[in-house]
Structure formats: C-alpha cells, structure tokens
C-alpha positions in Angstrom: 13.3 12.8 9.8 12.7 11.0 6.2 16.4 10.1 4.4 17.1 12.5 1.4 17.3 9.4 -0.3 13.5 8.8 0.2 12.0 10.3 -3.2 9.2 12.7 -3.9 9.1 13.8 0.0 6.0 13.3 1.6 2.6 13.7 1.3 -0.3 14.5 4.5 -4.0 13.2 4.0 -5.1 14.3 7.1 -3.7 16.6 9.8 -1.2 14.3 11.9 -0.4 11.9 9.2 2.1 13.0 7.2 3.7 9.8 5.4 7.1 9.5 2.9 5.6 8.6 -0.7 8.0 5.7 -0.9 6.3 3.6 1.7 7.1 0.0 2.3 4.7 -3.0 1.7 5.0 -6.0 4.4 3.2 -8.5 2.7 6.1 -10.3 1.9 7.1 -10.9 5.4 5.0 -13.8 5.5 6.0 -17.1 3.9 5.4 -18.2 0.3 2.4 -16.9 -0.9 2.0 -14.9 1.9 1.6 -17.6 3.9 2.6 -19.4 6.9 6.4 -17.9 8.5 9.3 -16.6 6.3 12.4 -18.5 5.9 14.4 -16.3 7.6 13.0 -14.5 10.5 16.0 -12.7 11.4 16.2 -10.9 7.8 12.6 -10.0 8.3 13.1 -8.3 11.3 16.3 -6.8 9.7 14.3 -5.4 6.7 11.8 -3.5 9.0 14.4 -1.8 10.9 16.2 -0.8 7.7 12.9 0.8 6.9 13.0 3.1 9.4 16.8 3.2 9.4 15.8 5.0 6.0 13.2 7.4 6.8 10.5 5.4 5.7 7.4 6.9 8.1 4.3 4.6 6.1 4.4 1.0 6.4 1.7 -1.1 4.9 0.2 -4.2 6.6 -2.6 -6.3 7.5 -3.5 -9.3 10.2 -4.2 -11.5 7.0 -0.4 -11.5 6.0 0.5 -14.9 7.1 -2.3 -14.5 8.8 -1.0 -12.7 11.8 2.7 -13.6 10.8 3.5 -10.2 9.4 2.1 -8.4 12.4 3.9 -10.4 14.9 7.1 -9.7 13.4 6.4 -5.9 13.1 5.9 -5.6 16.6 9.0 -7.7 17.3 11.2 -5.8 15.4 9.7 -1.8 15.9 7.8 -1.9 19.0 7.3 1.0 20.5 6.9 2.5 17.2 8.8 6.2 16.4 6.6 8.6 17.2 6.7 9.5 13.0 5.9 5.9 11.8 2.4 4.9 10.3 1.1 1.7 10.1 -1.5 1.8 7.3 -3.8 -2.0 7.8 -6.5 -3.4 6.0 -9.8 -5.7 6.6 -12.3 -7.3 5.4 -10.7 -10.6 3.8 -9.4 -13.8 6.1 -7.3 -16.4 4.8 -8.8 -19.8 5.0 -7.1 -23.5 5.4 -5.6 -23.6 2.0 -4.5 -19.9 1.4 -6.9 -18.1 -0.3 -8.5 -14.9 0.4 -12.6 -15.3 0.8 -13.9 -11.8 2.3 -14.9 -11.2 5.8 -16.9 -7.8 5.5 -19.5 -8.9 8.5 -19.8 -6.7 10.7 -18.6 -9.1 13.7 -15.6 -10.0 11.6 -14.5 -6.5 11.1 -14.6 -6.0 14.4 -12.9 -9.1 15.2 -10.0 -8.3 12.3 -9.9 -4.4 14.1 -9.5 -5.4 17.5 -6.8 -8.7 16.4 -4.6 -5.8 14.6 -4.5 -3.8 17.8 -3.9 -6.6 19.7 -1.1 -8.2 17.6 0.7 -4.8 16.8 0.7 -3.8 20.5 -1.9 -0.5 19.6 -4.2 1.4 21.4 -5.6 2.7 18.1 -4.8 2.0 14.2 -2.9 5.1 12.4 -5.5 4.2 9.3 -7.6 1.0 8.5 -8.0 0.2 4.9 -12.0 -1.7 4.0 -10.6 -4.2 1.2 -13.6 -4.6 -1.1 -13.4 -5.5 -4.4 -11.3 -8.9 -5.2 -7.6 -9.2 -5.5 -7.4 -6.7 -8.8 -10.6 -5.7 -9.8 -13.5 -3.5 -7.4 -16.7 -5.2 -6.7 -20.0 -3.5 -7.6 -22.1 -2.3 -4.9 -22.8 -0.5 -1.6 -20.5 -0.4 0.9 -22.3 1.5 3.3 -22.5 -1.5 5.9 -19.0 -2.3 6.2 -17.6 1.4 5.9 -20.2 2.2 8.5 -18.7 -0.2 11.2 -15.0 1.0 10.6 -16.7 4.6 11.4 -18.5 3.3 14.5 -14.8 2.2 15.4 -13.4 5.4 14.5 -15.4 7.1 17.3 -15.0 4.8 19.7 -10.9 5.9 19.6 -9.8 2.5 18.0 -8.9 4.1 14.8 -7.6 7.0 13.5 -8.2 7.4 9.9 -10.4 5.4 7.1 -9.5 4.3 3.4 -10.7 1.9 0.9 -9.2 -0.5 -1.0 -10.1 -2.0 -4.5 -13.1 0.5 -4.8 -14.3 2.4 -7.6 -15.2 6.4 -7.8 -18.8 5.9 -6.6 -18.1 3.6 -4.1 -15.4 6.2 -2.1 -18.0 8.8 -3.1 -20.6 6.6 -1.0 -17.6 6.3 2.2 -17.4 9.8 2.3 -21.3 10.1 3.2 -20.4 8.3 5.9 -16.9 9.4 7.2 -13.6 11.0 5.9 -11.3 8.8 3.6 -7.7 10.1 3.8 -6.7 6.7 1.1 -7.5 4.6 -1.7 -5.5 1.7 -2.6 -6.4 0.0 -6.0 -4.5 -2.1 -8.8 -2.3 0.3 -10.9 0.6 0.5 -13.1 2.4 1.7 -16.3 0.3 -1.2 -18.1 -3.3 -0.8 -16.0 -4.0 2.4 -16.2 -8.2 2.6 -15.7 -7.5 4.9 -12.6 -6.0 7.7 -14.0 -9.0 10.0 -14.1 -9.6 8.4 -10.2 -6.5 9.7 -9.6 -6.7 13.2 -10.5 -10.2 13.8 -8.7 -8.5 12.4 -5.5 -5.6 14.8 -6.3 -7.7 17.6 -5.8 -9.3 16.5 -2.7 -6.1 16.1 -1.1 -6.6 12.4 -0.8 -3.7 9.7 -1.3 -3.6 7.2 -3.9 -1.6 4.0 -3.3 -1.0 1.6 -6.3 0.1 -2.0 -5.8 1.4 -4.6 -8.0 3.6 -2.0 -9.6 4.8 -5.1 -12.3 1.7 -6.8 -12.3 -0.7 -7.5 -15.7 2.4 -6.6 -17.9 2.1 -8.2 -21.4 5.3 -9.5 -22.9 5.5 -6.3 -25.2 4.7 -3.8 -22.6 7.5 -5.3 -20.5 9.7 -5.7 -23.3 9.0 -1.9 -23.9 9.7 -1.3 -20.0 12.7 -3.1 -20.2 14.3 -1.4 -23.1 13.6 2.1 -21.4 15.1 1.0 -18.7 18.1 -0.7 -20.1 18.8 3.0 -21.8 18.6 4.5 -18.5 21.4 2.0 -17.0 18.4 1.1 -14.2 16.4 -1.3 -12.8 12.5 -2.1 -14.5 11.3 -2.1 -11.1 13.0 1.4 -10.5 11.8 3.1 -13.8 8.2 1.3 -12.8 8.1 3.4 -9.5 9.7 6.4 -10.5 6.9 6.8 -13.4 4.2 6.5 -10.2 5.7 8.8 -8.3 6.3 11.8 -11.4 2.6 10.9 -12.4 0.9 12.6 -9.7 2.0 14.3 -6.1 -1.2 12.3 -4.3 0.3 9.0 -5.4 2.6 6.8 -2.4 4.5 4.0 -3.0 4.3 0.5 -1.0 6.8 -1.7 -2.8 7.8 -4.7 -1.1 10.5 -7.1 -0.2 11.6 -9.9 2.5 15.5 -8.7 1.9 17.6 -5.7 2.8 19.7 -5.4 0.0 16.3 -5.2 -2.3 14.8 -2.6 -0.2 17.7 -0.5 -0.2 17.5 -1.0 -4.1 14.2 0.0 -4.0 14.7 3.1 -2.7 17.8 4.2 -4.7 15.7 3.4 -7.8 12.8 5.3 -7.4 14.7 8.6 -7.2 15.4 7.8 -10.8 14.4 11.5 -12.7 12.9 10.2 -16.1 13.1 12.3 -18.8 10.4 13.7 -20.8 11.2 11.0 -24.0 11.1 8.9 -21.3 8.0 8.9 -20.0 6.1 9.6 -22.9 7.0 6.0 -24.4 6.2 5.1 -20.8 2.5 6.4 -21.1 2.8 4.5 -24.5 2.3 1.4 -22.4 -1.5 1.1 -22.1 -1.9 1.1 -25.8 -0.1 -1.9 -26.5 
C-alpha cells in the first residue's frame, strides 16, 4: 500500500495498473551521463529498495540506461517484483560507443530492445513499453504507424502489457490509437516549457497519463530566479515547489523524478506534498511569459 507520504495518490490508465503519481525515474542509476556503472552500486541498490520501502508502485526505466546498467541493478535489488510495482520502459533509441542517443525505431531493433528488457529485468511481459520518438526535448514530425505497429504486434503476442509514447505530439498519439490503446505519454514539460498544456487537458479527459521529465530543465536565469524566490518564501526546496506545481496542475499528470541517493529521494518525496497556495501558483504560471 502507497505511504501517506506519497502525494496526489494514484492514478489508473488502464484496468490493472494503478500507479502512485510520484513515481521514480532510474536513469540516474547509470554512471555519469547515464553511462557506463554508478559509483556506488550498493547505494543504487539501496535507493530502489527505499522506493518501494515508500510506496512508490511506478518506476521508470529503460535497457538504454547505461545501456543495460540500470536494468541489471533493478533486478538485483527488487526481483521478484511486489505484486503492486510497475516498471514503465522505453524503446526505440540505443546508445552508441561514445554515449549518445541515435534512434533505433526498426522494426528488428524494437524487437531486439523488447525482448533485451524482459530478459534483463527477469519478465515474462513488460507492465508498459514507452516508443521514444521525437529527440531528447522536442517530437519529431511524422508517422509513427510502423514502429507503434510492432509494439502492438508484441502486445498480442503476451510480451507486453500496455503502450505509450514518448516525445510525440497530439496527432501523432492520435495516429497510436488507430492502431492500439495508449494508457501514457511522456514528453518535455515544466513550469518554464509549457507547449503541452492544452496536450494535457485532452489526455485528461481520456483518462490517459501524462508524465513530464526534466522537471528543472530549459529554465532561464529569470524564471529560475522567480522559482527560487517562491520557493525561498515557502521555506522549501525549488525542486519541491517544481513538482508540487505538476502534480496540482492536473490529476492525469505522474511524477518520475530521479536520483542515485537515498537521502535525495526521500527529499523528493517530502517535497512534493508541498500544498502551494493560490498566490503561489499564479506567479508560478507567470513563468512561461518571462
């Protein structure tokens, strides 16, 4: 059962996935630029259990963390899973010799990249695979129909559960759902980037889950000075006030913050219970317009 220190509760997509809306992002299990092994192993491991020590019921991952580093270590530390934990993964990017992130939306490398996730995090199917499309912040113009297709060819077959998209715009989840259900979208949004807020209210109604990430990134030095101050009148955290905005902006919206150390997670999860008031967010919403 999720901690009543978990805020907003939780939020179901789909019948049988029911996830808390503070999540946790993995992504920093890896090494330096997500690359290569942490420093500190042990602490991974310890971070992951703390998760779950918490409540937390949606962690967020992929076999290109590291690569493969991330999964191995999820499996180390949770495997078997609680019967009430989510792994949320993503494909269709690899990482190449010198860490960066060229796509891989074949349809042999999806496969490959569906079948190395089951394999690595000790799966017979995926709770929901994420088709990353677009680039690291931005969608990509265009169809998606032949990647999304393969995912839903999976989907059938037993090997996963549930679909989302990542970095996509309105028409192209409009064009996923011609094919198959989509339970998530995951795009770039904050306080400061704030293109999807119409995106989010249509997927609001259709009962599908948003998840932002880089929750602090594309901040210009005045709209993080502006962060900052609201947050130094509210005795908290920027990161806190950052992810308690998310989660009062809309009930569809889940939370995958991320960290490699225990003492930060716990932090995160403290702060974003923070209740903003009204003044508050209204010089919040501010933001965008600087």
């Amino acid at each position: 059962m999720a901690s009543p220190l978990l805020a907003g509760g939780t939020f179901t997509p789909a019948p049988g996935l029911t996830l808390t809306r503070i999540g946790y992002g993995a992504m920093q299990l890896a090494g330096p630029h997500v690359f290569g092994p942490p420093a500190d192993r042990d602490e991974a491991v310890a971070v992951l259990r703390e998760v779950v020590a918490l409540g937390i019921t949606h962690i967020d991952t992929s076999d290109y963390y590291g690569p493969f580093v991330t999964n191995e270590i999820i499996t180390e530390a949770l495997h078997p899973y609680p019967a009430d934990l989510h792994l949320v993964t993503k494909v269709g990017a690899l990482r190449d010799a010198e860490g960066n992130w060229p796509k891989a939306l074949a349809p042999d490398q999806l496969r490959r990249a569906v079948h190395d996730n089951l394999d690595r995090l000790g799966l017979e199917a995926l709770d929901v695979v994420n088709l990353r499309v677009g680039g690291l912040d931005a969608p990509t113009p265009g169809s998606l129909a032949e990647p999304f297709t393969v995912l839903a060819e999976l989907q059938q077959q037993g090997l996963i559960r549930h679909l989302g998209v990542s970095t996509v715009t309105p028409e192209q989840l409009a064009e996923a759902q011609t094919i198959a259900p989509v339970v998530e979208v995951q795009n770039f949004y904050n306080i400061a980037n704030r293109s999807d807020d119409d995106f989010i209210d249509a997927l609001a109604a259709q009962g599908i889950a948003y998840v932002p990430y880089f929750p602090l990134g594309g901040f210009s030095p005045l709209q993080s000075q502006t962060l900052n101050d609201v947050a130094a009148r509210l005795d908290a955290r920027p990161m806190a006030v950052a992810l308690a905005w998310l989660l009062q902006k809309s009930p569809n919206i889940l939370l995958i913050p991320g960290t490699s150390k225990v003492a930060h997670l716990r932090e995160n999860v403290a702060g974003a219970a923070l209740e903003l008031p009204a003044d508050a967010v209204a010089e919040l919403d501010g933001i965008a317009g600087e």
